[in-house]
C-alpha atoms as a printed R data frame, in Angstrom:
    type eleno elety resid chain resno       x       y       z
1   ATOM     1    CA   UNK     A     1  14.012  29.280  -4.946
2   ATOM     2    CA   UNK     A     2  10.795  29.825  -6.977
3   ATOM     3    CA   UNK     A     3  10.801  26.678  -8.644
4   ATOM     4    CA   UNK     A     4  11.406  24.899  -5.132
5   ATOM     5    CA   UNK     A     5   8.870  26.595  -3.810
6   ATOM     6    CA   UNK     A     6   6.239  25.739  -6.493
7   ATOM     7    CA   UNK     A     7   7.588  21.912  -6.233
8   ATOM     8    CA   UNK     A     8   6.477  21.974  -2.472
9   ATOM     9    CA   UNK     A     9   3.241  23.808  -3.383
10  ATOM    10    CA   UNK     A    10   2.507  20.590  -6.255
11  ATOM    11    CA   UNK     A    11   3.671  18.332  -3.624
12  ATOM    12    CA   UNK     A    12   1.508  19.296  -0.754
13  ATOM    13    CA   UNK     A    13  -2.121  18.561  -1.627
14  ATOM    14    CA   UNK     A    14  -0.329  15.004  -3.697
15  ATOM    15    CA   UNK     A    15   0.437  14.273   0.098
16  ATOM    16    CA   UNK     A    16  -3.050  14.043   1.248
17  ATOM    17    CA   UNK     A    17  -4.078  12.135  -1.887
18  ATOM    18    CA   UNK     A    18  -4.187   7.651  -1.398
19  ATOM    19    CA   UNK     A    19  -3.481   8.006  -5.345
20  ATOM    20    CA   UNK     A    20   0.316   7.783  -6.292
21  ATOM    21    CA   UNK     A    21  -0.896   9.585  -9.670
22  ATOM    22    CA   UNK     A    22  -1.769  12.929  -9.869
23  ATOM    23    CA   UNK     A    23  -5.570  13.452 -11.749
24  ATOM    24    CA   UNK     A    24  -3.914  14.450 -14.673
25  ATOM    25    CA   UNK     A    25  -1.121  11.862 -14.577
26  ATOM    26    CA   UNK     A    26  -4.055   9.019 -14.513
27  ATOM    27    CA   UNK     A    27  -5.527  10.539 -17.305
28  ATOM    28    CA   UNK     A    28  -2.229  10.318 -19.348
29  ATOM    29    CA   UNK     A    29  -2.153   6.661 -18.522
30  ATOM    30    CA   UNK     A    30  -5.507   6.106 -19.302
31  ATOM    31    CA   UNK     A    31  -5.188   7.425 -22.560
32  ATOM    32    CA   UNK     A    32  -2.205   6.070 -23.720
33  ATOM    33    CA   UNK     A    33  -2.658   2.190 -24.563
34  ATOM    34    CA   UNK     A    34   0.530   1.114 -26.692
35  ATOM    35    CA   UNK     A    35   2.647  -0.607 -23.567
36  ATOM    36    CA   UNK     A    36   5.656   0.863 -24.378
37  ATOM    37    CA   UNK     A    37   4.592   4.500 -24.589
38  ATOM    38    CA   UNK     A    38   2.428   3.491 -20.987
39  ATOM    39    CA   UNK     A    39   5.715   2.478 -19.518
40  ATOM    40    CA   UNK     A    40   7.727   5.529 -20.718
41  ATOM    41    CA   UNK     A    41   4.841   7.721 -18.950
42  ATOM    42    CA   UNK     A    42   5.671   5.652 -15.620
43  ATOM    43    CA   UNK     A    43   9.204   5.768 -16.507
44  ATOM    44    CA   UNK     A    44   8.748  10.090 -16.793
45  ATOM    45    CA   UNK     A    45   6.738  10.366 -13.729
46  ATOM    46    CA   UNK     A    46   9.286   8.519 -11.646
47  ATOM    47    CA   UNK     A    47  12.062  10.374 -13.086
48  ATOM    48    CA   UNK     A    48   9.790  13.787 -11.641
49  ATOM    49    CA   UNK     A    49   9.463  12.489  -7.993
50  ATOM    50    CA   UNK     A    50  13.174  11.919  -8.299
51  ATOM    51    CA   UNK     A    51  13.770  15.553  -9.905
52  ATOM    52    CA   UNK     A    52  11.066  16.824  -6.824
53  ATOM    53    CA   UNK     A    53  13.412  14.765  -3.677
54  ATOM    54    CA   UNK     A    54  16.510  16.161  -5.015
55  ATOM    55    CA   UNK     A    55  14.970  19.889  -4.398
56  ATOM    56    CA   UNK     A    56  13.825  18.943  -1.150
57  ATOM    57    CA   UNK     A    57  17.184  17.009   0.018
58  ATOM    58    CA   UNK     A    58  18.837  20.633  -1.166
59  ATOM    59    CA   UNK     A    59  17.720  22.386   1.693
60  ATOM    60    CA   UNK     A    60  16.540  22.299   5.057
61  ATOM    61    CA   UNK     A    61  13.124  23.059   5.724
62  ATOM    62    CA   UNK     A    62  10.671  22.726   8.338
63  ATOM    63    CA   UNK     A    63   7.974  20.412   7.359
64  ATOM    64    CA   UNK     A    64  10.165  18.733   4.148
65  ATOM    65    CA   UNK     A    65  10.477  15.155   6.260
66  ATOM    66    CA   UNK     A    66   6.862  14.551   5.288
67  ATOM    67    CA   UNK     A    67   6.985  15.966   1.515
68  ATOM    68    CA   UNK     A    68  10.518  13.327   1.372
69  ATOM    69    CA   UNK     A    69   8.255  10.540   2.811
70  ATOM    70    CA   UNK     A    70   4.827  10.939   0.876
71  ATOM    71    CA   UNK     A    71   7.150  11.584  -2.546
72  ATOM    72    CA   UNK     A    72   9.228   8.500  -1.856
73  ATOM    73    CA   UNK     A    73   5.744   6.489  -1.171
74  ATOM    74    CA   UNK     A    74   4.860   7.264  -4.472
75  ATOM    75    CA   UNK     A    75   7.893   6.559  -6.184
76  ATOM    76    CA   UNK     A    76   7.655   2.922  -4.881
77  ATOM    77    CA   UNK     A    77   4.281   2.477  -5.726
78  ATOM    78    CA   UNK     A    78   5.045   3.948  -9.241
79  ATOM    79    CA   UNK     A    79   7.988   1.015  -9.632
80  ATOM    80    CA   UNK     A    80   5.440  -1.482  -8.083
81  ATOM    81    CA   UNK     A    81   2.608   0.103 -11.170
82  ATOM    82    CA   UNK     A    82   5.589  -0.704 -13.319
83  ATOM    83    CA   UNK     A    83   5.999  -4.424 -12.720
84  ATOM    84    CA   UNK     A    84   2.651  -5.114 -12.376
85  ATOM    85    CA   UNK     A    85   1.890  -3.230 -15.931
86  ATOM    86    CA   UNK     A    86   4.934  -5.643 -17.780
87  ATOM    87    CA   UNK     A    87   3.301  -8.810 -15.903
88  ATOM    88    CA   UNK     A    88   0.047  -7.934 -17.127
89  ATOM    89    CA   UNK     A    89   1.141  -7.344 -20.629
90  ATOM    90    CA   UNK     A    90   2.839 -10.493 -20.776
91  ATOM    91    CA   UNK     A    91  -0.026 -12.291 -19.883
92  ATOM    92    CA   UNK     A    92  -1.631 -10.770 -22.280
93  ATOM    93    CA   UNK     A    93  -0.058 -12.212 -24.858
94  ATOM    94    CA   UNK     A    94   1.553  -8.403 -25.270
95  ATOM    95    CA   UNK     A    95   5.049  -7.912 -24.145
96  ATOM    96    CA   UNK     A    96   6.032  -4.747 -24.311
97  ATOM    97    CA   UNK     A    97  10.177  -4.426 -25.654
98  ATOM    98    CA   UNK     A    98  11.165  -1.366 -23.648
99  ATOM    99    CA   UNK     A    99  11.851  -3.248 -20.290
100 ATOM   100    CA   UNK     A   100  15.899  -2.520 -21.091
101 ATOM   101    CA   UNK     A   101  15.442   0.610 -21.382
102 ATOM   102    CA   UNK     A   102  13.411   0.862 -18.277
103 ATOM   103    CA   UNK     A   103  16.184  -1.715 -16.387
104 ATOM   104    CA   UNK     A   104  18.951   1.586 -17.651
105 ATOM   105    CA   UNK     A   105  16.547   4.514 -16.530
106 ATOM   106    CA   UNK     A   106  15.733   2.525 -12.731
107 ATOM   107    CA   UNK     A   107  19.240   2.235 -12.266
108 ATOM   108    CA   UNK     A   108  19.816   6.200 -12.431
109 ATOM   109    CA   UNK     A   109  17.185   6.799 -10.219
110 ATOM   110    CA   UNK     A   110  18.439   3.836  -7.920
111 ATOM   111    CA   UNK     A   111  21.722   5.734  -7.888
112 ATOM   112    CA   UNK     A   112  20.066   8.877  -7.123
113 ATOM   113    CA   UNK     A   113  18.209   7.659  -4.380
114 ATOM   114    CA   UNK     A   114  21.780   5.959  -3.011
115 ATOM   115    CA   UNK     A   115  23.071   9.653  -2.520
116 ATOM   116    CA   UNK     A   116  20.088  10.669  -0.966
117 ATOM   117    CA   UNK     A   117  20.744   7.777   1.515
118 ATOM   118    CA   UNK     A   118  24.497   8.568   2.143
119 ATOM   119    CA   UNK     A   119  23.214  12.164   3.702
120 ATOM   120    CA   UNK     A   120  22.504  12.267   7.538
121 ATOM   121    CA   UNK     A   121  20.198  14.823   8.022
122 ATOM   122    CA   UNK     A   122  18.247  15.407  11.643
123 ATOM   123    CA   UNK     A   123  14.623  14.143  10.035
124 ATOM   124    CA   UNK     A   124  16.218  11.518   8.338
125 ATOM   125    CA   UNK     A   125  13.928   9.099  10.701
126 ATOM   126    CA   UNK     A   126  11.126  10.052   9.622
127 ATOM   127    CA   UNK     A   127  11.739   8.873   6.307
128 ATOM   128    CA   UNK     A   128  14.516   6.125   6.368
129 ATOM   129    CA   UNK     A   129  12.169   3.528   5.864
130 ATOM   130    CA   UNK     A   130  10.356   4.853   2.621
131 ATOM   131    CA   UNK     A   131  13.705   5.322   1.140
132 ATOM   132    CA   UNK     A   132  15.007   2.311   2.034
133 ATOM   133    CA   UNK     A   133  11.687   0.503   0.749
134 ATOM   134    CA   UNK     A   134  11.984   2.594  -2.720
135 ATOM   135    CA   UNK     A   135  15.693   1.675  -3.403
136 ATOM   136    CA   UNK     A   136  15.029  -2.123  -2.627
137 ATOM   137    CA   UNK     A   137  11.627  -1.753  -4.810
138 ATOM   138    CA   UNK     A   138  13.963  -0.225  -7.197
139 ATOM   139    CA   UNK     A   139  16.589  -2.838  -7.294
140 ATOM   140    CA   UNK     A   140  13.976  -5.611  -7.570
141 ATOM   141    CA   UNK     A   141  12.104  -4.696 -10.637
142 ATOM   142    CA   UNK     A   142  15.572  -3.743 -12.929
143 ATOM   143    CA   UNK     A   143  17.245  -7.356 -11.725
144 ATOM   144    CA   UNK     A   144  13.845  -8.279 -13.491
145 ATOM   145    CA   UNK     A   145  13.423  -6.130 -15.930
146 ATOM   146    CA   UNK     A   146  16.640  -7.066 -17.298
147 ATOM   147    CA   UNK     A   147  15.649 -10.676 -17.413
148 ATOM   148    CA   UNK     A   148  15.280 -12.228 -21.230
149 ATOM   149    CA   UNK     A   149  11.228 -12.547 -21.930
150 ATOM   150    CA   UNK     A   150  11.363 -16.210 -22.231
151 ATOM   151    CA   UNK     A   151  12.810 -16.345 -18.195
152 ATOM   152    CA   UNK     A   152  10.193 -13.263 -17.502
153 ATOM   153    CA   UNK     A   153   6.984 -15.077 -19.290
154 ATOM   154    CA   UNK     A   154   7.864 -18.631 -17.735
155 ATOM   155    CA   UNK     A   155   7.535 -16.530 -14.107
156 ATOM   156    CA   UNK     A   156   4.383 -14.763 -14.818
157 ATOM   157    CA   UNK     A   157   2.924 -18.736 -15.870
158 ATOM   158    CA   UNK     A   158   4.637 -19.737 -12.654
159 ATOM   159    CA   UNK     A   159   2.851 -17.065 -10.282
160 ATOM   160    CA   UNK     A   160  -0.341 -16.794 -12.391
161 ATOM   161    CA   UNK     A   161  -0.745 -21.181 -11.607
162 ATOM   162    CA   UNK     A   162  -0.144 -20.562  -7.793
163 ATOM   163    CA   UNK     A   163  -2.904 -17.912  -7.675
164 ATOM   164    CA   UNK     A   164  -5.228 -20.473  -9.542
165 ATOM   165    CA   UNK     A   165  -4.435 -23.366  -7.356
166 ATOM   166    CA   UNK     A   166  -4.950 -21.065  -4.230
167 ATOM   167    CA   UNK     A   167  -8.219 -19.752  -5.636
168 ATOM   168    CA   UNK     A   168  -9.433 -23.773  -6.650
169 ATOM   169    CA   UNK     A   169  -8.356 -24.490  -2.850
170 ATOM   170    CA   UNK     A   170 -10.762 -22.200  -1.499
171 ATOM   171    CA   UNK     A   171 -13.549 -23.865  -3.257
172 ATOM   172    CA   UNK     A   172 -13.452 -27.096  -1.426
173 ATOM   173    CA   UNK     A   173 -15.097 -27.806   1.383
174 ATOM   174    CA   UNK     A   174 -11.593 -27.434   3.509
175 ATOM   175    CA   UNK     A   175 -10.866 -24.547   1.934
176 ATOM   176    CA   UNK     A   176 -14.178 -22.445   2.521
177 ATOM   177    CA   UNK     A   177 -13.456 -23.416   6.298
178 ATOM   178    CA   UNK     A   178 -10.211 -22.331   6.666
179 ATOM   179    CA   UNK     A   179 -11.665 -19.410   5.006
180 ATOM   180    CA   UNK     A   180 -14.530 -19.052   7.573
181 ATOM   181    CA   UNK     A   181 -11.751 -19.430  10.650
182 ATOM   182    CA   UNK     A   182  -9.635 -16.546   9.196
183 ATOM   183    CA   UNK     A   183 -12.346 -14.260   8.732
184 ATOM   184    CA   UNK     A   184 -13.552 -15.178  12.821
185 ATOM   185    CA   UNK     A   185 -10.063 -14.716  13.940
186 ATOM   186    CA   UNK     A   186  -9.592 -11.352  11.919
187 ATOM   187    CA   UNK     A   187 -13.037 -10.283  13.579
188 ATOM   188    CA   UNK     A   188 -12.123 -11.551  16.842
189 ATOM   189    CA   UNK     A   189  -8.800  -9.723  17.155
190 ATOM   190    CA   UNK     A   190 -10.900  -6.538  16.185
191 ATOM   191    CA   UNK     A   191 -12.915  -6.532  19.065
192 ATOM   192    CA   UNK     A   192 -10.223  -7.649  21.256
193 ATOM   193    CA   UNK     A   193 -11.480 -11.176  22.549
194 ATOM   194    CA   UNK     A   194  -9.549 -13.959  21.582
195 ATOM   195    CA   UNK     A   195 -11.368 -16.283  18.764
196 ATOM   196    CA   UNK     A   196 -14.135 -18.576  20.347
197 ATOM   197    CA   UNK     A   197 -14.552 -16.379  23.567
198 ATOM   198    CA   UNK     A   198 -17.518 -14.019  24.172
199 ATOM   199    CA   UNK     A   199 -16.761 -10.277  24.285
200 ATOM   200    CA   UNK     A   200 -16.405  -8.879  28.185
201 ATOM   201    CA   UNK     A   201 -19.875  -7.175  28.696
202 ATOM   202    CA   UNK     A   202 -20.618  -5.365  31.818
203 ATOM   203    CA   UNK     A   203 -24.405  -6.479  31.770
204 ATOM   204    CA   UNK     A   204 -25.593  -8.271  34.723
205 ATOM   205    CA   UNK     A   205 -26.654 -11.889  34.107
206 ATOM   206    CA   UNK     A   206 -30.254 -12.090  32.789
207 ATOM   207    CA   UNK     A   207 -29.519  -8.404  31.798
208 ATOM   208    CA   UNK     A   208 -30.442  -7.435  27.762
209 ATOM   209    CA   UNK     A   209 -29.170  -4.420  26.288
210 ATOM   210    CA   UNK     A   210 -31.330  -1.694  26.727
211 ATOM   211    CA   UNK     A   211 -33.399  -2.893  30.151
212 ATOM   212    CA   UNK     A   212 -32.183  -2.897  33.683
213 ATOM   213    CA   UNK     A   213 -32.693  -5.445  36.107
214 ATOM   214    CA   UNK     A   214 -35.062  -4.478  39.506
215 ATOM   215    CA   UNK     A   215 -33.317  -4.044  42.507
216 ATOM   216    CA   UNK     A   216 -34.395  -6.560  44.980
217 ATOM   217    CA   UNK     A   217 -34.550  -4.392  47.944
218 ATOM   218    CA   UNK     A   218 -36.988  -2.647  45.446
219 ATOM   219    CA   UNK     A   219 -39.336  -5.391  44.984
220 ATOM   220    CA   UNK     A   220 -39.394  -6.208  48.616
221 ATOM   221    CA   UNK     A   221 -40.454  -3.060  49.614
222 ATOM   222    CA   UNK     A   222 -43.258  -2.838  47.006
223 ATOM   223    CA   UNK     A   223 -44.372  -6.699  48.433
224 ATOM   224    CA   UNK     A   224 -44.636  -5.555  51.633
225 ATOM   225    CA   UNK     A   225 -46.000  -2.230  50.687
226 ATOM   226    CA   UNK     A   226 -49.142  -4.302  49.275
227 ATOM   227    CA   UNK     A   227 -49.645  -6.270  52.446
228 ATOM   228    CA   UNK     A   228 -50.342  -3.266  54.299
């Protein structure tokens, strides 16, 4: 009971945090450069959200649907740090050669996360999709994780060319345009207009912001106020 009760405590103010690393957990990372000892910190601090959902699955308790959401949110983002990290490392010229022994540890926390789903609680709603999103996440990276490096390298090339030709297409003349429409239609939906129209003002024709127009029974009266 303590030790479920201190896991909510940790969990609470990592709910209100963007960051799917603790302060301290960053710093870890930070400090640790060697790829395979980065990934076996990722590897550890998945394994934790895992150990912290099974405590909250345990019981029922009022507010837990939001603790099972934010912790499954980081999870995912954790496998998505993961993949990135091995990507990068490969294009570096650096491939790590733990990525089996990451493929073994996702698929016990993949398995975990497949019990969680087979339970039916009431709040289960409110966090079906984050689970479902972390065991697909899941089952993505170890499928390739488990690839050989020359198949995993020869993907990296592949996605690191399409990013270059899509960056050298937005240099051309085309490109900067299509650009430039995006950008207006993104605007445009923002302010609720439709791209190319003017935004619905309620100012009276000939009206600027911040002056009123004179009432013409006004000005009539002040003419004939002047002939008398």
């Amino acid at each position: 009971m303590r030790f479920l009760l201190a896991l909510l405590l940790l969990a609470a103010p990592l709910a209100a945090q963007k960051d799917f690393l603790t302060a301290d957990e960053t710093d870890q990372v930070r400090i640790v450069q060697d790829p395979d000892e980065r990934l076996a910190l990722y590897v550890k601090f998945a394994q934790q959200r895992i150990s912290l959902l099974d405590q909250l699955f345990a019981k029922q308790k009022a507010g837990r649907s939001g603790l099972i959401h934010d912790t499954l949110e980081q999870y995912t983002e954790i496998m998505d740090a993961i993949d990135s990290y091995i990507d990068n490392s490969i294009h570096k010229q650096k491939p790590p050669t733990s990525m089996g022994l990451v493929a073994k540890a996702q698929k016990e926390m993949v398995a975990q996360l497949e019990k969680f789903a087979e339970l039916d609680p009431p709040d289960k709603g409110r966090y079906q999709f984050a689970l479902d999103q972390a065991i697909e996440t899941t089952k993505d990276s170890v499928e390739i994780n488990e690839q050989d490096l020359k198949t995993r390298t020869h993907d990296v090339e592949m996605r690191e060319a399409e990013l270059k030709k899509q960056r050298e297409e937005l240099l051309t003349p085309q490109g900067k345009e299509e650009a430039q429409k995006q950008q207006t239609r993104i605007a445009s939906e923002k302010e609720g207009v439709a791209p190319g129209k003017k935004k619905p003002s309620l100012l009276k024709p000939g009206e600027k912001l911040g002056e009123s127009i004179p009432d013409p029974k006004s000005s009539k009266d002040d003419k004939d106020g002047k002939k008398k």
